[in-house]
Structures are given as C-alpha cells and as structure tokens.
C-alpha positions as CSV (number, residue, x, y, z in Angstrom):
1,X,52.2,-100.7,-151.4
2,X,51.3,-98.9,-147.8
3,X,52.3,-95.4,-147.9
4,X,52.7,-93.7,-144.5
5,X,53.5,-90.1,-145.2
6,X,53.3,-88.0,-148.3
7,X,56.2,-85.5,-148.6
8,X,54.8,-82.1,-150.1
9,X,57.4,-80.2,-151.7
10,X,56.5,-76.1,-152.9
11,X,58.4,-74.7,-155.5
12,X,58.7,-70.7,-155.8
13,X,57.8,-70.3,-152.3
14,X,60.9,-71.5,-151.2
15,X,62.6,-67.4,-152.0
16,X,59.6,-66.1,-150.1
17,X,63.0,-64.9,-148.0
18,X,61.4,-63.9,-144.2
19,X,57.7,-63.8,-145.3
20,X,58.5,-67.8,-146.7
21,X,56.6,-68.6,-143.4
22,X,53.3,-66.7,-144.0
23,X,53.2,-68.9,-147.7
24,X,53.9,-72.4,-146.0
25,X,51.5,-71.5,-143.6
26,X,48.8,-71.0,-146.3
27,X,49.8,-73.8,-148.2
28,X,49.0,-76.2,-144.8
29,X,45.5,-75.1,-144.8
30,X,45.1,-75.3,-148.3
31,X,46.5,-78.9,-147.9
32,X,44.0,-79.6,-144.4
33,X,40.8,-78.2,-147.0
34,X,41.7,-80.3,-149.5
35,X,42.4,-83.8,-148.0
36,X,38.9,-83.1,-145.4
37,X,37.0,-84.9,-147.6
38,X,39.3,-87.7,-148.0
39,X,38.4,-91.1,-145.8
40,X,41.0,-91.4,-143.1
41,X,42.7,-89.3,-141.0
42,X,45.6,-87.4,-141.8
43,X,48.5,-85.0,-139.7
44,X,49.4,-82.4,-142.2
45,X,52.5,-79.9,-140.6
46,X,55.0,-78.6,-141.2
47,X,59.0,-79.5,-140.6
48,X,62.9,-78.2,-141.8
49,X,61.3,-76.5,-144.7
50,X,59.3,-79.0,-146.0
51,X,55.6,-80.4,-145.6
52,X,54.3,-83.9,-144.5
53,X,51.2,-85.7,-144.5
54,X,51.1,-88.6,-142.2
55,X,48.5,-90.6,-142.7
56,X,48.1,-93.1,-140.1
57,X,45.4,-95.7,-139.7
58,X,43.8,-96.9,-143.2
59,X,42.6,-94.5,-145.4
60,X,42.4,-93.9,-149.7
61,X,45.3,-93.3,-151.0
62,X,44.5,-92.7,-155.0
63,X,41.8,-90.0,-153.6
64,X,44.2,-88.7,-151.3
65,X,47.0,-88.4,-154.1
66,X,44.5,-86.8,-156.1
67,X,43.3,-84.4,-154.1
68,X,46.8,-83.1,-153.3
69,X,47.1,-82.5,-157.1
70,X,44.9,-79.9,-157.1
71,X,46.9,-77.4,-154.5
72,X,48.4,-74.3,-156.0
73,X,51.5,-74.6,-154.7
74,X,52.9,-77.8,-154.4
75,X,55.1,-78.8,-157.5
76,X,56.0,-82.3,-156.3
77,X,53.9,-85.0,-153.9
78,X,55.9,-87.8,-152.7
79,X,54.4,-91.1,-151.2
80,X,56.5,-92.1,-148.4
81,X,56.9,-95.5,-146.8
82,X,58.8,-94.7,-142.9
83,X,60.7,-97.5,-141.7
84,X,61.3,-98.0,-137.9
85,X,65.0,-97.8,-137.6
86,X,66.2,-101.0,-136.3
87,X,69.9,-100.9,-137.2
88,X,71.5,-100.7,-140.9
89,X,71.3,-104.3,-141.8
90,X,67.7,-104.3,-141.2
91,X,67.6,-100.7,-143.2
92,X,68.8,-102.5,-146.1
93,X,66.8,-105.4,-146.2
94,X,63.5,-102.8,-145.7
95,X,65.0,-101.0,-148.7
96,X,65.3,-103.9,-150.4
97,X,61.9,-105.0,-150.3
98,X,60.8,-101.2,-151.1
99,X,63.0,-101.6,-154.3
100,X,61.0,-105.5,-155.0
101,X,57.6,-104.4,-154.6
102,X,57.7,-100.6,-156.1
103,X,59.2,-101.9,-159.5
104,X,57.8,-105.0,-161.5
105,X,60.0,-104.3,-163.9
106,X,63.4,-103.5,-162.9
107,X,65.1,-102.9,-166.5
108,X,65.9,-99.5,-165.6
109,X,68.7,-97.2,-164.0
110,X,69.1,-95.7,-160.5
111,X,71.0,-94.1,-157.9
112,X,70.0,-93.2,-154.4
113,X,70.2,-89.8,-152.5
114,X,70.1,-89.6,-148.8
115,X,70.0,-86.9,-146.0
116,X,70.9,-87.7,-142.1
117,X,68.9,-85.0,-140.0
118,X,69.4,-87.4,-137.1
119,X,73.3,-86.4,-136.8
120,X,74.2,-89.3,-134.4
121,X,72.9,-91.6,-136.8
122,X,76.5,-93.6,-137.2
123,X,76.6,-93.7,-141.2
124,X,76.8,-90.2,-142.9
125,X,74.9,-89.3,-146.1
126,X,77.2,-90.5,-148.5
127,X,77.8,-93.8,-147.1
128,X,74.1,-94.6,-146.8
129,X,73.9,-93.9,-149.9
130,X,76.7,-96.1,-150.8
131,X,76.1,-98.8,-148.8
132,X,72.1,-99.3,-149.7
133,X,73.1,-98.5,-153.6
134,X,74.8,-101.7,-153.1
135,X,72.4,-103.9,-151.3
136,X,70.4,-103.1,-154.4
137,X,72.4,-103.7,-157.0
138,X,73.4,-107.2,-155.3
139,X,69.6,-108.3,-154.4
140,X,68.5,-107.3,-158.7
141,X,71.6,-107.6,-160.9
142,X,69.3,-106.3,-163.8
143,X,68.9,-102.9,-162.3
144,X,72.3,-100.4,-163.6
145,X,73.8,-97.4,-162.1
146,X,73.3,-94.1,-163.0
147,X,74.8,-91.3,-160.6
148,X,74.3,-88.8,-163.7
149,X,70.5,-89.1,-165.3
150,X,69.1,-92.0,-163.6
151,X,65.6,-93.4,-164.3
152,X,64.7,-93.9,-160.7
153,X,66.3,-91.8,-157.6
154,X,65.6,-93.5,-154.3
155,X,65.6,-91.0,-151.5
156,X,66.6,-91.7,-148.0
157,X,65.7,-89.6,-144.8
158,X,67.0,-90.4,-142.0
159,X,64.7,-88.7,-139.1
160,X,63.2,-90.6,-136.0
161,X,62.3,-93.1,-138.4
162,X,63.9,-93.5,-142.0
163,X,61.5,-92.4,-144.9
164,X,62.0,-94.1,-148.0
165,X,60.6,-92.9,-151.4
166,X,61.2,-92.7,-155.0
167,X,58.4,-91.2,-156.9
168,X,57.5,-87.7,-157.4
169,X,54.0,-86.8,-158.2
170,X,53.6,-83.8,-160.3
171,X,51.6,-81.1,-158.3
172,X,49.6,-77.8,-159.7
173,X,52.5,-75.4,-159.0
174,X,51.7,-72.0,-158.7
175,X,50.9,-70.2,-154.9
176,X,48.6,-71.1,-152.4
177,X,45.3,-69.9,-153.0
178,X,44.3,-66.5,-150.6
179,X,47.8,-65.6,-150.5
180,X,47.5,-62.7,-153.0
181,X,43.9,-61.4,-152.5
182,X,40.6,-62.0,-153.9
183,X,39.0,-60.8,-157.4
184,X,35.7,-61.4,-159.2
185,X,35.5,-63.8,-162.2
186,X,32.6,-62.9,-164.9
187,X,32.0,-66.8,-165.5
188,X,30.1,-67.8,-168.5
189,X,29.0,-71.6,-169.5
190,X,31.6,-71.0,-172.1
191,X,35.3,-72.6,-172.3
192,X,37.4,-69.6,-172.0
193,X,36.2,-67.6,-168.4
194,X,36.6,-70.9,-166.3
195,X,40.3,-71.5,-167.6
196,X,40.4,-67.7,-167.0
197,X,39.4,-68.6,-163.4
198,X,41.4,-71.5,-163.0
199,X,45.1,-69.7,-164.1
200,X,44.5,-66.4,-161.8
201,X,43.9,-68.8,-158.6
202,X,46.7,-70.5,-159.4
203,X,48.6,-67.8,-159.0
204,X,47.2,-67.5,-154.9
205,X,44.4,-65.3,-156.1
206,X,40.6,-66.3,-153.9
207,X,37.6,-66.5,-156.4
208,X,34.4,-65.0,-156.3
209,X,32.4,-65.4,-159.6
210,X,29.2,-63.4,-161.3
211,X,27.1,-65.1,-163.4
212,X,24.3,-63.4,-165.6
213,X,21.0,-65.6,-166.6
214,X,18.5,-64.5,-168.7
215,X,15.2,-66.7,-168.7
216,X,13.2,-67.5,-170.3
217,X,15.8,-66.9,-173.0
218,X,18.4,-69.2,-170.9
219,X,17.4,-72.3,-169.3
220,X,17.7,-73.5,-165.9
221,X,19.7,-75.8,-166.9
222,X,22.2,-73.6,-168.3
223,X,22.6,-72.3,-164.8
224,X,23.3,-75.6,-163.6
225,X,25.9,-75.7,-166.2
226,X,28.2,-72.4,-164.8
227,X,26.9,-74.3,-161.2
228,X,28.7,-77.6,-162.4
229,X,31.5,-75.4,-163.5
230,X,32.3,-73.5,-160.8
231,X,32.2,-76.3,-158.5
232,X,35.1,-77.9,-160.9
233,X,37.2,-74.6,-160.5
234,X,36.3,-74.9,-156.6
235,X,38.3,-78.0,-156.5
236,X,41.3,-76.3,-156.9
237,X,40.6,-72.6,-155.5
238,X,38.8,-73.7,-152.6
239,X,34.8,-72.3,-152.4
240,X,33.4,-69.4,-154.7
241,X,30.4,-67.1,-153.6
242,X,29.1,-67.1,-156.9
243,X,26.4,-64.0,-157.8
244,X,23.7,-65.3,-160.1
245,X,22.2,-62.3,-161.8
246,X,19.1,-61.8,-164.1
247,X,20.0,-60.0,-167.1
248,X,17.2,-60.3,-168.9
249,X,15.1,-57.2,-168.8
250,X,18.7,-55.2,-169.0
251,X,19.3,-57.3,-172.3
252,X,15.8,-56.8,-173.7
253,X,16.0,-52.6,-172.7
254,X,18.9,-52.3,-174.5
255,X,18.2,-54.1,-177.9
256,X,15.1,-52.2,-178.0
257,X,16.8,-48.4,-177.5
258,X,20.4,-49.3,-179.1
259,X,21.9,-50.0,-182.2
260,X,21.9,-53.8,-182.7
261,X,25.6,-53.9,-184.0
262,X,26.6,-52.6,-180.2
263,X,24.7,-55.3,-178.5
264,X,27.0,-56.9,-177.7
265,X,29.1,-54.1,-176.3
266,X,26.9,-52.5,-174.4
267,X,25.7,-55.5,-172.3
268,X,29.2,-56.5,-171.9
269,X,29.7,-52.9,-170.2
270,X,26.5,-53.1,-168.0
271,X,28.0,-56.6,-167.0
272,X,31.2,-55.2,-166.2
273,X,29.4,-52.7,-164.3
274,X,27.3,-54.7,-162.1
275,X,30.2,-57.1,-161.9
276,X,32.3,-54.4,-160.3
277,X,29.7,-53.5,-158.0
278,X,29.4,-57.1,-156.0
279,X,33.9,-57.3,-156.4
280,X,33.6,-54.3,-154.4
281,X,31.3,-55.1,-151.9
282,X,33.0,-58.2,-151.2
283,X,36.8,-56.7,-151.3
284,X,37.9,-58.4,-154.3
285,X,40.7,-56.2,-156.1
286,X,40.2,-57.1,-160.0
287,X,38.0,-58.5,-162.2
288,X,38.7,-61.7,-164.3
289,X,37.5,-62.3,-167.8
290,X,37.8,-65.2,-170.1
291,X,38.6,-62.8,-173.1
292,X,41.4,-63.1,-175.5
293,X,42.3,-60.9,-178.2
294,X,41.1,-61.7,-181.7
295,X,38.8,-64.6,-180.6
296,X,35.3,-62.5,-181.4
297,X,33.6,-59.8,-182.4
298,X,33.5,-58.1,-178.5
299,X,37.4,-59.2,-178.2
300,X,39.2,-56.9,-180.9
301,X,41.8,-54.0,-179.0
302,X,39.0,-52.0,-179.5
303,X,36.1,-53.7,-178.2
304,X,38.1,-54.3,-174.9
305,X,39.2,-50.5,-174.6
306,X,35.2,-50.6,-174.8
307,X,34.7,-52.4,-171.7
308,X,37.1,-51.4,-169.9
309,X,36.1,-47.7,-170.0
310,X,33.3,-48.2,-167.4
311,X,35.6,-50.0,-164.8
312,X,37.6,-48.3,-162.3
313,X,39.1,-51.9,-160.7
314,X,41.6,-53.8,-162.7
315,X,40.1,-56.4,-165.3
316,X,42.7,-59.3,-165.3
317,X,42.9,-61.3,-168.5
318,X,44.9,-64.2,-168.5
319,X,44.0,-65.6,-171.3
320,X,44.8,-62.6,-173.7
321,X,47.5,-64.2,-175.6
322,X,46.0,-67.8,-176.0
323,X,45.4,-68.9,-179.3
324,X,42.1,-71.2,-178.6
325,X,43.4,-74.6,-178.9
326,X,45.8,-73.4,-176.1
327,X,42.6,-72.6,-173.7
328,X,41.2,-75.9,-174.7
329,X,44.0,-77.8,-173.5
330,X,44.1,-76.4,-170.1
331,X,40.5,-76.9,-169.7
332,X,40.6,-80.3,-171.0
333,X,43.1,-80.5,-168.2
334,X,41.0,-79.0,-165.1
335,X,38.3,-81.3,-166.6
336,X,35.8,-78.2,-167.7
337,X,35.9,-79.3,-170.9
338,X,33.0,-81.6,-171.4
339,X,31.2,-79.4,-169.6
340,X,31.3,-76.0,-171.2
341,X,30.8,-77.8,-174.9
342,X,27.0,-79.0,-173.2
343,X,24.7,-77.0,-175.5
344,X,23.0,-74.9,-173.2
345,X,23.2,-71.4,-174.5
346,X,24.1,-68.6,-172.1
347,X,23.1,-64.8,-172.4
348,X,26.2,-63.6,-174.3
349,X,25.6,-66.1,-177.0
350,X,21.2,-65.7,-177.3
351,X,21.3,-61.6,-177.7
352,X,24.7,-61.6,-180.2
353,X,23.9,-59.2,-183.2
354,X,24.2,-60.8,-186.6
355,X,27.0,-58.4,-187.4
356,X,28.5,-57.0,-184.4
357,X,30.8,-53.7,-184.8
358,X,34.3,-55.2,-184.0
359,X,36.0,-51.7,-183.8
360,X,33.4,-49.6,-181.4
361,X,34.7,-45.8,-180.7
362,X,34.2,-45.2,-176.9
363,X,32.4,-42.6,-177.9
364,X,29.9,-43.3,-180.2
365,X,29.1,-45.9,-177.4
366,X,28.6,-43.6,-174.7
367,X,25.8,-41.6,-176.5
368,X,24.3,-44.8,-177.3
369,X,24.2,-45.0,-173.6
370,X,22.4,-42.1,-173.4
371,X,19.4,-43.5,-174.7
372,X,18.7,-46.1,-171.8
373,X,19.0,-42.9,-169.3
374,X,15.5,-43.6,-168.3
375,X,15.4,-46.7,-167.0
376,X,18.7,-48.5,-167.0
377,X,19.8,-47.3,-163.1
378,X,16.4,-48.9,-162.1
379,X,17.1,-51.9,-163.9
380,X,20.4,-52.4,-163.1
381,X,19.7,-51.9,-159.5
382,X,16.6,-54.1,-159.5
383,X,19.2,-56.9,-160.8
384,X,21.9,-56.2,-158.1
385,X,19.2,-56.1,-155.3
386,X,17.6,-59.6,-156.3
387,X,20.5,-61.5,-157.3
388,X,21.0,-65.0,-156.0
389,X,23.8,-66.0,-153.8
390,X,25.5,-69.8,-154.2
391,X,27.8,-71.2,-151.9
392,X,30.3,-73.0,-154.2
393,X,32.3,-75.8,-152.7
C-alpha cells in the first residue's frame, strides 16, 4: 500500500504545559536528522498538536518507518493514506478499499474513530464514524464489531483531505534528544556502557563518549569495535564527539608503583578523571557509566564510592539496578549485542588483577595515590593533549 503521510504521535511531552512548544520543536529536528538519509523527500511540521511527515513523490517506506523508530520521543508512528475528498459516497468506497488491501485476512474485530477539524464538513464525528463502520461491515461480512477492545481501530481525519489509518507503529518513547543537556559516556567495547548510553539519551540527554585504548595491549581493531558501537548508539542520539584516549603508559605506571589488588580501582579513578576533564571542556553536565551494582569486582557500593571520590560532576548510572540478563535484552534490542560479545579485549579487561579488592577504603586508596606523584600529572596530561577526536554519525 502507498502511504502519503506518517502521523507522529509524542507521548509525555504532551504535559510539557507552556514549554510543550520548545519539546515539539526539538522533536521536528530530531525527526528532519533522522529521515535525511532516507531516499525521497519528505515535509516534516508540525500541526493541532500533532506531527506529520508527508512524504510526497516515491521514496522507501520500510527505511523511512525504521528510521522514525529510533526517535526518543515518539511513542506511536502512524502510516497514513490521505484521500482527496470527493463527497461521502466516494469516502466510503476509498475506505473500503483501504479496509481490502490493508487486511488479507479479515477474521478479526474493529471499530472506527473519527475527528472533523474541517467543521463545515456536513457529517459530524459520530456519524462518519457510523456511516463508514457500516460500509465496512456490508462490503466484508466476516469482519465483527467491537466498540469496546477491538482488534483493529480505523481512524478518520477529516482535514483538507481525509487521512485514513489504522496501524500504530511502536516508537522509542522517551524525550527528544538535546532537550535536557549533554553528558559524557565512558564507553567500553563491553555490553553494559553502550546500553548505559542508549537509556540516558533516551531520556533527551546529547552524547559525547571517552574511550581509553591501550596498544599494543589493545588492538586496533578493538577500537574499531567502541567505533562500530558508538555509531549504533548514534542512530538513535544523533552524532557523538567521541575522545579516543591512550591509556597505556598511565596503566603500565600504575601497576608498577601500586598494589595489584587496586588495579583496577585506581585506573578506573584516573579514567574518571580525565573523563571529567573533556565533559567539561565540552559543557557536558554528568558523566555516564555502564556500572551496575554487584556485577564485578570494581562495582561493589564500595568500589563505586571509590570512583566517585575524584569527581566533582555527577556520574549517572542507569544501569545500577539491572540484573545482567536485563542489560542484555536492551542491547540485544538497540542491536549492540553482537557487537560488544566480538572478542577484542579492551583496557579494563587486559590490566584486571587476579584478585581485585572488592571493598577498597577511600583511604587506603589515596595513599596509594601518592606513590605515582612523580609522574602521573605528566602522564595524564600527555594523554589528554594527544587524544584523538572522532566524529560519530
């Protein structure tokens, strides 16, 4: 079937009161960046509280639908077929044919909703809805009523032209991305920080991300792995300045001044640390970690109060309550999956101690900090100054 327009329907912004405007304005752009791609050209605006595509002229329509899937924001996408209004006999028999070619099968139950926005249209709501109910019900005497819990609503607009549709797409839901800042995700090749990324942009938060490499002990194509999977987040927060840093002679200073059991500690601080540093250069507000509580050694209540000591931004952890089969599924879901399980080990996993402390006191781990005074503000700097920017899209 041709769809003409999709009908984009947002969910909590709709109690956005007087700001509602700013959010629906957001979500328009987020709708523009996500369909530029798309072959065909397409009108996105907005209209009476609601948002259209039209979508003119030939164009993809499965890429299209599944583009739009991706927006935080939109909790319903509706494929619309308009109808030039000819008079109500014709309406029906256009209705009609909508009904034939939309369902094979047509064992199921229905009832149809309409709205007249065109007042001197000379059928109200409820008789449209009456009167097209019945063409259907005469033209497929298998299809049943059902004004209660109906398998099938068909929805009538009457506008300049009548848009007909009866399917709802389920979108993302959440906010549109940008309306509620920007922070910086640590982002590993692991399964946890990209899910991490993927639930704080949903909730209108802009991504920056900070990876650390450390070759020769990480492989360039463990790189392209965080690469591959920040390009998947991308697809649904828009495009991440990610911040490759080398970690390796930091790594290598501290396991050969600290204790081995606060390895893993200690770099996580320094990451946090140089983490912090690019968030606020770039005006991000938080950081965003993959961590939940429990899952390892460097995860404990403990070990978090750990990290967190050296941070003076806020460290958002939205997957702190998941049990791991829980993360799993959502990234199965934004399709990171496959990618995080390649076995290309990152830093974290290559410099893990064989029995790392899982309750560190702050400190004890602040005067192990004291021995990599010499050199550690060189190093860390040397690191920050010859990081490599990407430009995720």
């Amino acid at each position: 079937m041709r769809f003409h327009t999709f009908l984009l329907k947002y969910g909590e912004i709709g109690i956005k009161g007087k700001n509602r405007y700013l959010f629906e304005d957001a979500l328009v752009r987020q709708v523009r960046y996500a369909l530029k791609d798309v072959p065909g050209e397409f009108k996105v605006y907005k209209k009476q509280a609601r948002i259209y595509v039209d979508c003119d002229g030939e164009y993809d329509y499965e890429e299209a639908a599944q583009q739009l899937k991706k927006v935080f924001g939109l909790v319903g996408i509706c494929p619309v077929v308009r109808l030039t209004d000819k008079g109500f006999d014709e309406l029906k028999k256009d209705v009609v044919s909508y009904m034939d070619e939309m369902y094979e099968d047509k064992a199921f139950t229905f009832k149809v909703e309409s709205r007249r926005s065109r007042k001197t249209y000379p059928k109200n709501s409820m008789e449209i809805s009456r009167d097209l109910g019945e063409a259907i019900l005469e033209a497929f005497p298998e299809i049943r009523v059902d004004v209660h819990h109906p398998d099938v609503t068909v929805n009538i607009e009457v506008r300049d032209e009548v848009y007909v549709y009866s399917q709802i797409i389920p979108g993302a839901g959440g906010m549109p991305v940008g309306t509620n800042g920007k922070a910086m995700l640590l982002l590993s090749g692991g399964i946890d920080s990209p899910v991490a990324g993927y639930m704080v942009s949903k909730r209108g938060v802009g991504i920056e991300a900070t990876y650390f490499h450390a070759p020769p002990y990480t492989s360039e194509r463990a790189k392209q792995k965080v690469i591959e999977l920040a390009q998947k987040i991308a697809e649904y927060s828009g495009p991440i300045k990610l911040h490759v840093v080398n970690f390796t002679d930091i790594q290598l200073y501290i396991y050969d001044q600290c204790p081995h059991d606060e390895l893993t500690i200690l770099m996580r601080r320094y990451m946090m640390r140089i983490a912090e540093h690019f968030a606020r250069k770039d005006g991000c507000l938080g950081l965003i970690t993959g961590e939940s509580i429990g899952q390892v050694a460097s995860q404990t209540m403990q070990s978090l109060a750990a990290t967190n000591d050296v941070c003076t931004l806020p460290v958002y952890r939205p997957l702190i309550g998941f049990d791991k089969q829980e993360i799993v599924d959502v990234a199965e879901k934004i399709d990171t999956y496959e990618t995080s399980i390649q076995p290309f080990e990152d830093c974290c996993t290559i410099f893990v101690a064989k029995h790392p402390v899982t309750k560190p006191n702050i400190d004890v781990i602040r005067r192990s900090e004291e021995r990599l005074d010499e050199k550690i503000d060189a190093l860390v700097s040397e690191a920050v100054s010859t990081a490599e920017i990407l430009d995720i899209k």
